[in-house]
GULUMMI-152357 format. One line per field, with one value per residue (C-alpha): residue number from 1; residue in three letters; x, y negated, z negated. Coordinates in pm, 1 decimal, decimal comma, padded with zeros to 6 digits. Each point is the difference from the previous one (the first is absolute). Example, Ala and Ser with C-alpha at 12.3 -4.5 7.8 and 13.67 -1.06 7.14 Angstrom:
REM residues 2
resi <- c(1:2)
resn <- c(ALA:SER)
xx <- c(01230,0:00137,0)
yy <- c(00450,0:-00344,0)
zz <- c(-00780,0:00066,0)
//
This chain:
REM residues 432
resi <- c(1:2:3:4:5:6:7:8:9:10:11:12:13:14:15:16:17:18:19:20:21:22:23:24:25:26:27:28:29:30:31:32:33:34:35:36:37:38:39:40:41:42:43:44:45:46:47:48:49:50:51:52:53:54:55:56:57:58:59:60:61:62:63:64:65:66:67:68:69:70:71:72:73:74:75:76:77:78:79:80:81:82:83:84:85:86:87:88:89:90:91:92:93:94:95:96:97:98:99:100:101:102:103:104:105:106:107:108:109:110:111:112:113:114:115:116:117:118:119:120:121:122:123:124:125:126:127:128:129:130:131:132:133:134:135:136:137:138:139:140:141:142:143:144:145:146:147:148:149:150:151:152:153:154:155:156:157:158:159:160:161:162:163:164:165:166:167:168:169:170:171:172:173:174:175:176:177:178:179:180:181:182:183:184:185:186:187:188:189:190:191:192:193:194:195:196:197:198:199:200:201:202:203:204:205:206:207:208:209:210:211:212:213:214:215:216:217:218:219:220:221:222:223:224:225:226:227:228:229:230:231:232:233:234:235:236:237:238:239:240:241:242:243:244:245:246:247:248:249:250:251:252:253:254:255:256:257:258:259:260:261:262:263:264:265:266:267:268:269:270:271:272:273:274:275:276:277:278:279:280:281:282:283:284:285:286:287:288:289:290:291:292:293:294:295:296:297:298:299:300:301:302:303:304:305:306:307:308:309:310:311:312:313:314:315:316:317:318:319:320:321:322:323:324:325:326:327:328:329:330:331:332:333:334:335:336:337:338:339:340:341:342:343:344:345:346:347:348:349:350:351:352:353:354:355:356:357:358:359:360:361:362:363:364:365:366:367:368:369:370:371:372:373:374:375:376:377:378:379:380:381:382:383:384:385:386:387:388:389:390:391:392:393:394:395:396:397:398:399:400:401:402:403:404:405:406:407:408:409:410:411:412:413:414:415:416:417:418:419:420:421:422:423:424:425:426:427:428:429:430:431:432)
resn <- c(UNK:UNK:UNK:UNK:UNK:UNK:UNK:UNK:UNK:UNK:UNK:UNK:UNK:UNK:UNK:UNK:UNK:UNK:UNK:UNK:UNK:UNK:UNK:UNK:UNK:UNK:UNK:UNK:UNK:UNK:UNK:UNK:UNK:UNK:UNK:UNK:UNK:UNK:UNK:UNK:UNK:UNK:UNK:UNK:UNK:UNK:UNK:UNK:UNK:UNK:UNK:UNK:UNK:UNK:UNK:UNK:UNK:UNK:UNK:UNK:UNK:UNK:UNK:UNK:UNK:UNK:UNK:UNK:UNK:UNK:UNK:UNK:UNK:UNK:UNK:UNK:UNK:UNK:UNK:UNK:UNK:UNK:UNK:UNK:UNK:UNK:UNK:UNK:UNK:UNK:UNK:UNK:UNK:UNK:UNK:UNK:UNK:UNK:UNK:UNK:UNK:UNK:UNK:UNK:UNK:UNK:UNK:UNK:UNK:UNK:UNK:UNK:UNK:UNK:UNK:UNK:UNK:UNK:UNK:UNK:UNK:UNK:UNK:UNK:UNK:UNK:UNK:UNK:UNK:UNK:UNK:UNK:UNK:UNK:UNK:UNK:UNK:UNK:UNK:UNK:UNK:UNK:UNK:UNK:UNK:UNK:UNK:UNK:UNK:UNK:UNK:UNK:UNK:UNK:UNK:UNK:UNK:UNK:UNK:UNK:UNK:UNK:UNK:UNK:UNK:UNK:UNK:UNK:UNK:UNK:UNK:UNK:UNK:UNK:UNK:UNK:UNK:UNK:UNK:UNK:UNK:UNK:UNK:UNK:UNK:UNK:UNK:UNK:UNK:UNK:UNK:UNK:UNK:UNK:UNK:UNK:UNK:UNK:UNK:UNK:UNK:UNK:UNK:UNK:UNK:UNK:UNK:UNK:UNK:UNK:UNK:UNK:UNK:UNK:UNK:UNK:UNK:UNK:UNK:UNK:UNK:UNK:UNK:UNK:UNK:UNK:UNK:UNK:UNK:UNK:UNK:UNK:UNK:UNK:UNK:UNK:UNK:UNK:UNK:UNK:UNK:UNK:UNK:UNK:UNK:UNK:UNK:UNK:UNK:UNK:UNK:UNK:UNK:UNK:UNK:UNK:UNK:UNK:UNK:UNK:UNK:UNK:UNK:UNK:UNK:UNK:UNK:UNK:UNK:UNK:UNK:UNK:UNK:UNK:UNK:UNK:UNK:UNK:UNK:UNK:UNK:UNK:UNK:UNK:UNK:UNK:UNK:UNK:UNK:UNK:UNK:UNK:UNK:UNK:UNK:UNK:UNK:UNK:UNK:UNK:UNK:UNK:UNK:UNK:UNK:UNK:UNK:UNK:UNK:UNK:UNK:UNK:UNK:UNK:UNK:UNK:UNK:UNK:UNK:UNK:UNK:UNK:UNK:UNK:UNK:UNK:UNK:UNK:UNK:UNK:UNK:UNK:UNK:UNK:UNK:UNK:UNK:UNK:UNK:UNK:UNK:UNK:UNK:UNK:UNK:UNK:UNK:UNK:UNK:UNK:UNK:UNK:UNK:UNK:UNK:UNK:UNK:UNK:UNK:UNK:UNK:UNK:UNK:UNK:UNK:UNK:UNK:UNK:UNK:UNK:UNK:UNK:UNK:UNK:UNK:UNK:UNK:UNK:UNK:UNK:UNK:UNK:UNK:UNK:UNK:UNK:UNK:UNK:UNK:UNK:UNK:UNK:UNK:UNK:UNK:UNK:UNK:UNK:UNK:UNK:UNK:UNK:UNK:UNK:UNK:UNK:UNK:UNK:UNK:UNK:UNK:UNK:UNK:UNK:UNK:UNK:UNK:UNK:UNK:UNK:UNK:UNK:UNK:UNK:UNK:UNK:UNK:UNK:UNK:UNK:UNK:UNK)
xx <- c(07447,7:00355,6:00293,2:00279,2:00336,4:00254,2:00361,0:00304,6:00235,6:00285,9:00227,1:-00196,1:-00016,8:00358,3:00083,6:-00240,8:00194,0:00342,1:-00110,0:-00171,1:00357,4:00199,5:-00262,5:00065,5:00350,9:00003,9:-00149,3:00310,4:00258,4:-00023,9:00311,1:-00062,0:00137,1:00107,7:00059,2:00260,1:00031,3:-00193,3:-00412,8:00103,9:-00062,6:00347,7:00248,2:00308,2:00126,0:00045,9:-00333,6:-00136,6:00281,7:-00089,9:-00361,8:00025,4:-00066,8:00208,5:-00083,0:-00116,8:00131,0:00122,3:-00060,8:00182,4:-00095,4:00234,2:00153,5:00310,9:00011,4:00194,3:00157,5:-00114,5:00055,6:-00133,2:-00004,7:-00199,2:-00204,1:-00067,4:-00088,0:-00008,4:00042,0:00095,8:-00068,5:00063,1:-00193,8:00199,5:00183,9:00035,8:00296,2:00174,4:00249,7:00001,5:00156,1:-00041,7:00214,7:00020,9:00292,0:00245,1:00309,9:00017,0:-00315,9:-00050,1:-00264,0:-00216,7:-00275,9:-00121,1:00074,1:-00210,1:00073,6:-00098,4:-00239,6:-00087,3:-00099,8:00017,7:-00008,1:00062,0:-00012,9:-00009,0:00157,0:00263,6:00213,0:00213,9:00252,1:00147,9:-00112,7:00047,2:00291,4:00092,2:00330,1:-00129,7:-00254,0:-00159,9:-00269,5:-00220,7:00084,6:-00118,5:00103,0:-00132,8:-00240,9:-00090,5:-00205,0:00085,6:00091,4:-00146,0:00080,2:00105,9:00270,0:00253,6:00211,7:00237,7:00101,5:00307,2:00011,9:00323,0:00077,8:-00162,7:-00296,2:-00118,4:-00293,0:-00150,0:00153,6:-00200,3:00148,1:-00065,5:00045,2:-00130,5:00126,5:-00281,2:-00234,7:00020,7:00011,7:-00094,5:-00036,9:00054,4:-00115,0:00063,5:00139,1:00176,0:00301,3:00169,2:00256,4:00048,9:00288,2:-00105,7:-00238,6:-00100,4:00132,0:-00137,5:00118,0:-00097,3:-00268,5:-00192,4:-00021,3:-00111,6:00076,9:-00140,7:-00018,4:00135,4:00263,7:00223,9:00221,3:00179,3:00204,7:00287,1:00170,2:00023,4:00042,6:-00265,7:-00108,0:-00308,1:-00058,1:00217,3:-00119,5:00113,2:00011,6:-00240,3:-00155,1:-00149,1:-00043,5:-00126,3:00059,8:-00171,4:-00050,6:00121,7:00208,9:00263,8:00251,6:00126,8:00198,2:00243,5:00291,4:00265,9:00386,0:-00159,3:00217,2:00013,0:-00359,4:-00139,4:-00054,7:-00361,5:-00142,0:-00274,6:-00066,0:00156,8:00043,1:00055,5:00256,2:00339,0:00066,8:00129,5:-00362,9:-00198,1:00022,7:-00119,1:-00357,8:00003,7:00035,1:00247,6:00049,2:-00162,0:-00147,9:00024,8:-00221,3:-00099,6:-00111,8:-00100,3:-00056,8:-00125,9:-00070,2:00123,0:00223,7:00270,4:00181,2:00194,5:00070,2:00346,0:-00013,4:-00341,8:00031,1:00276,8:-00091,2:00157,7:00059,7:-00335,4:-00184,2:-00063,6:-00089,2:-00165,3:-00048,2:-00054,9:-00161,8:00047,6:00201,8:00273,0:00196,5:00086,1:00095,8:00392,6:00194,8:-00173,8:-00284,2:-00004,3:00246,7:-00003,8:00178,6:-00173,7:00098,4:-00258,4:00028,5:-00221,1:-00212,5:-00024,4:-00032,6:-00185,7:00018,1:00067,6:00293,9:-00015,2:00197,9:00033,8:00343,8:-00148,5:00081,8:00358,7:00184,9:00445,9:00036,9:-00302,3:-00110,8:00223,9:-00135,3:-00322,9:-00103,6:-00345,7:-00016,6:00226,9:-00032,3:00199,6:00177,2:-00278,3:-00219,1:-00193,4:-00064,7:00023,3:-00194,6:-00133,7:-00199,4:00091,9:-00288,5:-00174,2:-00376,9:-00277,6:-00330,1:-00278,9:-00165,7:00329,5:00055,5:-00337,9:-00047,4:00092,8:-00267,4:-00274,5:-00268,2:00003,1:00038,0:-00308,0:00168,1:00388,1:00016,3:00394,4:00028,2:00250,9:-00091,2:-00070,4:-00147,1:-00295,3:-00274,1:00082,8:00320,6:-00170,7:00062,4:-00262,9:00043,0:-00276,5:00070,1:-00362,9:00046,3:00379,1:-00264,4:-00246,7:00080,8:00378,7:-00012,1:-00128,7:00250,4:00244,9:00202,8:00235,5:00339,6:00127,8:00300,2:00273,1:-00023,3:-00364,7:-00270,9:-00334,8:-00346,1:-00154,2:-00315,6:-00028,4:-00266,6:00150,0:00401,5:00259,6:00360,9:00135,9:00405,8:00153,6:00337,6:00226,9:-00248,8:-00386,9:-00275,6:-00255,3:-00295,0:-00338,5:-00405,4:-00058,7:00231,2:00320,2:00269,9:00357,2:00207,0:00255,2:00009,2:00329,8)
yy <- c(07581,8:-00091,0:00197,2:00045,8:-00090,5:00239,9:-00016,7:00083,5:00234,0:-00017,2:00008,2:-00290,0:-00219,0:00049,5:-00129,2:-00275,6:-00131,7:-00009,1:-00164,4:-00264,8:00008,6:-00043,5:-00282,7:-00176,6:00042,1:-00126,4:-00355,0:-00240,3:00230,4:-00257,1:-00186,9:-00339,3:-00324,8:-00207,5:-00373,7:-00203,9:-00387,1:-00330,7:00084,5:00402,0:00270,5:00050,2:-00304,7:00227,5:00242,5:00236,3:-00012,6:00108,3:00314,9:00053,4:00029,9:00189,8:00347,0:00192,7:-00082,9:-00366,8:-00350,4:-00271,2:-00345,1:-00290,9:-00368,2:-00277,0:-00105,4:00079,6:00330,5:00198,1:00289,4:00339,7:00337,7:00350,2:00326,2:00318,8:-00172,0:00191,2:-00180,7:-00316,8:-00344,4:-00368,0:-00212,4:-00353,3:-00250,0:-00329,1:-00173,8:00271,4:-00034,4:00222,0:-00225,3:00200,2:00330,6:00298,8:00202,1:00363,4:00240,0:00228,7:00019,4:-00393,4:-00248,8:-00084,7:-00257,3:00069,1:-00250,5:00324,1:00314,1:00325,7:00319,7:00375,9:-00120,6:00141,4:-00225,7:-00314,3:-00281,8:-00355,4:-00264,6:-00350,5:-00159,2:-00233,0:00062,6:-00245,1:00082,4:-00416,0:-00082,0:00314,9:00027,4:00391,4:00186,5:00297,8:-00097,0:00164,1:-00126,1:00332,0:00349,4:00330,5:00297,0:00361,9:-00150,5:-00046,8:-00253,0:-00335,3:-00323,7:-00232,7:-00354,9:-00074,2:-00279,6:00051,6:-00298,8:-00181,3:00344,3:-00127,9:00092,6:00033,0:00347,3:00200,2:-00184,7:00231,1:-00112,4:00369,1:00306,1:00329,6:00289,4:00344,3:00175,1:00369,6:00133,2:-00080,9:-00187,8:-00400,6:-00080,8:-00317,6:-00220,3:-00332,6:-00233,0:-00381,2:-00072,0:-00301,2:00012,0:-00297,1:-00153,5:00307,4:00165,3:00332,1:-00015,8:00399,7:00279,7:00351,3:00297,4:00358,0:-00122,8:-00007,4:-00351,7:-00145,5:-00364,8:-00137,4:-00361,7:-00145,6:-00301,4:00046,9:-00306,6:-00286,8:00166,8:-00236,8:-00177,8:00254,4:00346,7:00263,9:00273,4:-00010,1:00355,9:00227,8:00417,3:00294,0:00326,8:00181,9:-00291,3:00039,9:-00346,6:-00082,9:-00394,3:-00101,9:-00367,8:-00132,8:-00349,9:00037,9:-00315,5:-00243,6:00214,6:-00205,9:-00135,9:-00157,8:00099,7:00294,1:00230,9:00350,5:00139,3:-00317,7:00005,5:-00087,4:00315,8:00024,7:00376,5:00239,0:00354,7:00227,9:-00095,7:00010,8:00235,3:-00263,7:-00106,1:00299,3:-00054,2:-00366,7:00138,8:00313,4:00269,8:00291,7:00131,7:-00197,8:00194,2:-00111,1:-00324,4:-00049,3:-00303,7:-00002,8:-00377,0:-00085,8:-00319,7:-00253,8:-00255,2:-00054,4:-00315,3:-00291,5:00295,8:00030,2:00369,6:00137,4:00354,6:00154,5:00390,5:00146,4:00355,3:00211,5:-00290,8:00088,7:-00232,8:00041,7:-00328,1:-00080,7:-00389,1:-00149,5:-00360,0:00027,9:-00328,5:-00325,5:00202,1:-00133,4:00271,7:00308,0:00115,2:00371,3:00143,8:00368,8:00127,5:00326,6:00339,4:00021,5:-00214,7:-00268,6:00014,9:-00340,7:00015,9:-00258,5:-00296,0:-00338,5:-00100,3:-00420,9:00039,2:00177,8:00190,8:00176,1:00028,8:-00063,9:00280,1:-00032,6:00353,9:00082,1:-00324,1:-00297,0:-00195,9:-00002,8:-00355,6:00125,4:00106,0:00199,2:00367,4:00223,9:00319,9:00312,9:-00169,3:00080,1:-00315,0:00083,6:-00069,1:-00339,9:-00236,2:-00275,1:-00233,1:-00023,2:00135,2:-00218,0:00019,0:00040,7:-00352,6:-00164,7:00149,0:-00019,1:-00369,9:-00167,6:00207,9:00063,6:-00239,0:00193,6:00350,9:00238,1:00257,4:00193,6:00372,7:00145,5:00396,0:00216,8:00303,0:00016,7:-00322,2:-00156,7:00181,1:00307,6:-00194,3:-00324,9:-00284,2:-00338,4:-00417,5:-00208,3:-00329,8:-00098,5:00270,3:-00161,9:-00308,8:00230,3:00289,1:00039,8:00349,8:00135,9:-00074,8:00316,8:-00138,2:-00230,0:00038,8:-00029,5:00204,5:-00020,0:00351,4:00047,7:-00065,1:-00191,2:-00031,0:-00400,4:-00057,8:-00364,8:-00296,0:-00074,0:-00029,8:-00169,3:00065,7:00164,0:-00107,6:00264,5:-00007,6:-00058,4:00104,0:-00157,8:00241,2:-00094,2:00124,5:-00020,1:00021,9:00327,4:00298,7:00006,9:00197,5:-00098,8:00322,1:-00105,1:-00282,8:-00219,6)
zz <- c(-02297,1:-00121,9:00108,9:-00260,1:00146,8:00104,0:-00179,1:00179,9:00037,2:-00247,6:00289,2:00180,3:-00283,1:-00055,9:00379,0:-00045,2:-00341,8:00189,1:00271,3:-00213,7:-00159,7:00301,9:00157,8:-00356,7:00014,0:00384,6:-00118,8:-00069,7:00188,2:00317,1:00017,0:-00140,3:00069,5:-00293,5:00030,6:-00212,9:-00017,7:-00090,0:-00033,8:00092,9:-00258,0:-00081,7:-00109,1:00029,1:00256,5:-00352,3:-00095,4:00332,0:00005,0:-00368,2:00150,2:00300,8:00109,0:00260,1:00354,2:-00114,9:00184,8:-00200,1:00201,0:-00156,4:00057,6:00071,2:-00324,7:-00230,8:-00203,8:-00283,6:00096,1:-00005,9:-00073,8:00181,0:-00167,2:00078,9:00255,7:00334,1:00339,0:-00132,6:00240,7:-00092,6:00237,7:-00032,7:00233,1:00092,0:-00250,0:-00255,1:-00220,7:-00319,8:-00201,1:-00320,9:-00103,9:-00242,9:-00179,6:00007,2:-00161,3:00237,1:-00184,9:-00089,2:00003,7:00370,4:00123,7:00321,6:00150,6:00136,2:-00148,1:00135,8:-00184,4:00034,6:00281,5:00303,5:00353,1:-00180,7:00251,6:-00039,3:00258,8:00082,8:-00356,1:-00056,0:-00321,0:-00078,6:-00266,3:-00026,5:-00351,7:-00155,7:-00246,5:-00098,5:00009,0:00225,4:00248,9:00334,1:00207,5:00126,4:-00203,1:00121,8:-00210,0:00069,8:00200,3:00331,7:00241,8:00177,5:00033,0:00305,1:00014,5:-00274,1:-00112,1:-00288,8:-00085,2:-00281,5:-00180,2:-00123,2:-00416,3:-00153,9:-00007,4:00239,5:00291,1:00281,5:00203,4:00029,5:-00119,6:00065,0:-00247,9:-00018,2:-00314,4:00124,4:00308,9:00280,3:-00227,3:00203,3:00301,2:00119,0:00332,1:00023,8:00307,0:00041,8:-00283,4:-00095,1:-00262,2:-00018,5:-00248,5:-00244,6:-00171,2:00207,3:00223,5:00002,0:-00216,7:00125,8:-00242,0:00089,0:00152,3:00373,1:00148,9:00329,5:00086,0:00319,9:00073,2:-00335,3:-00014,7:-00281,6:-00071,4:-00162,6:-00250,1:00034,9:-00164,7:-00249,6:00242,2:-00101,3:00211,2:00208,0:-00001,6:-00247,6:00023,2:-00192,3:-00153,7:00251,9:00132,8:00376,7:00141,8:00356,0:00115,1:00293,4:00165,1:-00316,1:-00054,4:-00272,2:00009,8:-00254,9:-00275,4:-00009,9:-00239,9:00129,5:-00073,1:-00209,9:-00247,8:00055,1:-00105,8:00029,5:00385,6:00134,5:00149,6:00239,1:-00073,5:-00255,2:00074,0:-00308,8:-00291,6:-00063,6:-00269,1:-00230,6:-00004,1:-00036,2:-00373,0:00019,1:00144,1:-00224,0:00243,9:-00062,3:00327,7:00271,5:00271,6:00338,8:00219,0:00350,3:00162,6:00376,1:00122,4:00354,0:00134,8:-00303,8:-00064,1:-00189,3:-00018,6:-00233,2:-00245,7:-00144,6:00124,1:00225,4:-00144,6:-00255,3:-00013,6:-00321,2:-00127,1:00051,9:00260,2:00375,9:00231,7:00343,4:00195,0:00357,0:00192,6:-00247,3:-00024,6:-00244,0:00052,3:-00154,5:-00342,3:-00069,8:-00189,9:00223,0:00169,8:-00111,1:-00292,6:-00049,7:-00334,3:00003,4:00133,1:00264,2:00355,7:00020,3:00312,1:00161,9:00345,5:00285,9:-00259,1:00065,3:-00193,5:00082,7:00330,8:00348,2:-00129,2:-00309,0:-00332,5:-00115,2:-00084,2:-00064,4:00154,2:00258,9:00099,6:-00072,9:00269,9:-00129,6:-00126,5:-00183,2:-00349,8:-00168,5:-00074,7:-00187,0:00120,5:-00032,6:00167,0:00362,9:00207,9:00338,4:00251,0:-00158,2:00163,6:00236,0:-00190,0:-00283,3:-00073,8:00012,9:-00186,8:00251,5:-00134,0:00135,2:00256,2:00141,3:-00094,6:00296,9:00224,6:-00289,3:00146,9:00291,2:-00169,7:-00029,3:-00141,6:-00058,0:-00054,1:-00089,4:00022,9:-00211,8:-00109,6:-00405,9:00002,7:-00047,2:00132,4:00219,4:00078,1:00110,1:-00175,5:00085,4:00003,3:00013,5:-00055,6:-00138,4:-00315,9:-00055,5:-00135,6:-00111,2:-00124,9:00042,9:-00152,2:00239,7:00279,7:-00016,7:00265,0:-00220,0:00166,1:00335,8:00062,3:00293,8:00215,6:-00029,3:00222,5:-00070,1:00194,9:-00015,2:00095,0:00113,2:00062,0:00305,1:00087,0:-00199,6:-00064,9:-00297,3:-00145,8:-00194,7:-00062,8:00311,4:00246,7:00130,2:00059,6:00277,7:-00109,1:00220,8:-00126,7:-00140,1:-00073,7:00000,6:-00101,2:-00090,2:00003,6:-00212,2:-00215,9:-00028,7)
//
């Protein structure tokens, strides 16, 4: 005897249809990985963007690629594997044609890492290297170089049209012989371990931020913006701090609105000036080396006192000052500007300082608090090979104190003083 089969519910069948929808609609939404090179799917890094869903990886192959373009595209990552290089540009209209080799655009955690772009052959009147506008992401290890077109050349310039809408951070990057290095504009950015330099002969800025621009510098290198016996406005900057009104108008803005940078544990040196603060900049800055820069270490033209205390201006005296220190045979500063105390020697990045002990060194750990992890900061000298990235303890500053874990004893040389140090622990209480 056959039974006759039962039909369902209205209601049921209902539930079963959307999850048969949602199942259906599940397939694909896996982030993909998309590859680009020689014998890959994808010939250009464009293609694969042109191709890619939100949350997908873009893997390029060692070769030499067109540049690209990014817009509306949400956690998206370009990661270039050794050897990767951009040497091409694209245009895109903002008030005048500009030309970027990467140019990401109403984008949200866009992340690109690992490329070289190389501006040297290209040949347009307005060019920049990396471009974010309204967007926001990062950039990890990643080299910019040769931006040097007629008119305007900045190796990465993150904008922000809308209040809020980019913010960007940038890790060990490399900028090297541009007009501008960066050029943040009411924007977010974090630099950590970049080395911006070789602007001379021509000047240039390595870092220029305005109109509401909040800018953190940490274990960074800026040196080399450079010209020698330069006119007024010609100077070689290290880092620009808002504008002088007389060139408000040259970057559009009305009424600029004020900057802040705060920059710990970076250098600045061989600039024609370290830092010139202008009309709405602030500066915060303390261990780092400003020294070696020959018309002034700090210059502050702005209302607001520049706080630049427990630096190391280039010598045991301090900065040079006509009125408050005149004895002092570092680097310049201008009046309006808070240097005192300083430090009695310069900073040291932990992979220096550390060198002369690392084949006996287990392990460092630094303290402060707001850092790192809980306050605690870590060296290991196997992950400065490895994975360098993931060594948070990348400065060693005179005052603090430091716990080494060691193979067995061995002396460490830092500065002025030697530090016996036995197998095991061991603390040094204050470093310097």
């Amino acid at each position: 005897m056959s039974k006759a089969g039962k039909s369902l519910p209205v209601s049921a069948l209902a539930l079963v249809l959307l999850l048969a929808v949602a199942m259906a609609s599940t397939v694909g939404a896996n982030p993909d990985e998309l590859h680009v090179g020689p014998g890959q799917p994808y010939a250009t890094i464009q293609a694969a963007i042109d191709a890619a869903s939100d949350g997908d990886t873009i893997t390029v192959h060692p070769g030499t690629y067109n540049g690209f373009t990014i817009e509306s595209k949400n956690d998206l990552s370009i990661i270039g594997q050794d050897g990767v290089t951009v040497n091409d540009a694209n245009m895109f209209v903002n008030g005048g044609e500009w030309w970027a080799m990467a140019y990401v655009t109403d984008s949200a955690n866009v992340n690109i890492e690992g490329i070289a772009f190389d501006g040297g052959e290209i040949e347009v009147s307005m060019l920049e290297g990396i471009t974010y506008g309204d967007s926001t992401g990062s950039i990890t290890g990643v080299a910019v170089r040769n931006i040097t077109s007629s008119e305007w050349a900045m190796g990465v310039c993150i904008w922000g049209d809308e209040e809020g809408s980019t913010a960007v951070d940038i890790s060990q990057l490399t900028v090297e012989n541009c007009g501008m290095g960066i050029m943040v504009g009411n924007a977010e950015t974090n630099l950590d371990g970049c080395s911006i330099t070789g602007m001379a002969p021509n000047g240039g800025y390595g870092i220029e931020v305005m109109d509401n621009a909040q800018v953190t510098v940490e274990n960074c290198v800026i040196c080399d913006c450079w010209k020698e016996e330069p006119e007024p406005g010609e100077a070689g900057l290290g880092i620009m701090i808002g504008l002088a009104q007389e060139y408000e108008a040259i970057y559009g803005i009305a009424d600029e609105r004020p900057c802040t940078v705060e920059m710990t544990g970076s250098t600045l040196c061989d600039n024609n000036c370290g830092v010139s603060v202008y009309d709405d900049g602030n500066l915060t800055a303390h261990f780092n080396n400003i020294a070696g820069n020959d018309l002034s270490g700090v210059h502050n033209a702005a209302i607001k006192e520049v706080d630049a205390t427990n630096n190391w201006w280039g010598d045991a005296s301090g900065p040079y000052n006509e009125s408050t220190n005149p004895d002092g045979k570092g680097d310049g500063v201008s009046d309006n500007v808070d240097y005192s105390p300083w430090l009695n020697a310069q900073i040291t990045p932990a992979a220096i300082g550390l060198d002369p002990i690392k084949a006996d060194l287990a392990i460092a750990y630094g303290y402060k608090a707001g850092e790192g992890i809980n306050g605690w900061t870590v060296y290991d000298p196997d992950w400065a090979v490895t994975h360098p990235e993931w060594n948070t303890l990348t400065t060693l500053y005179v005052g603090r104190g430091y716990w080494l874990n060691l193979n067995k004893s061995c002396d460490l040389p830092y500065g002025s003083n030697t530090y016996e140090l036995d197998a095991g622990w061991n603390l040094i209480g204050w470093l310097g």
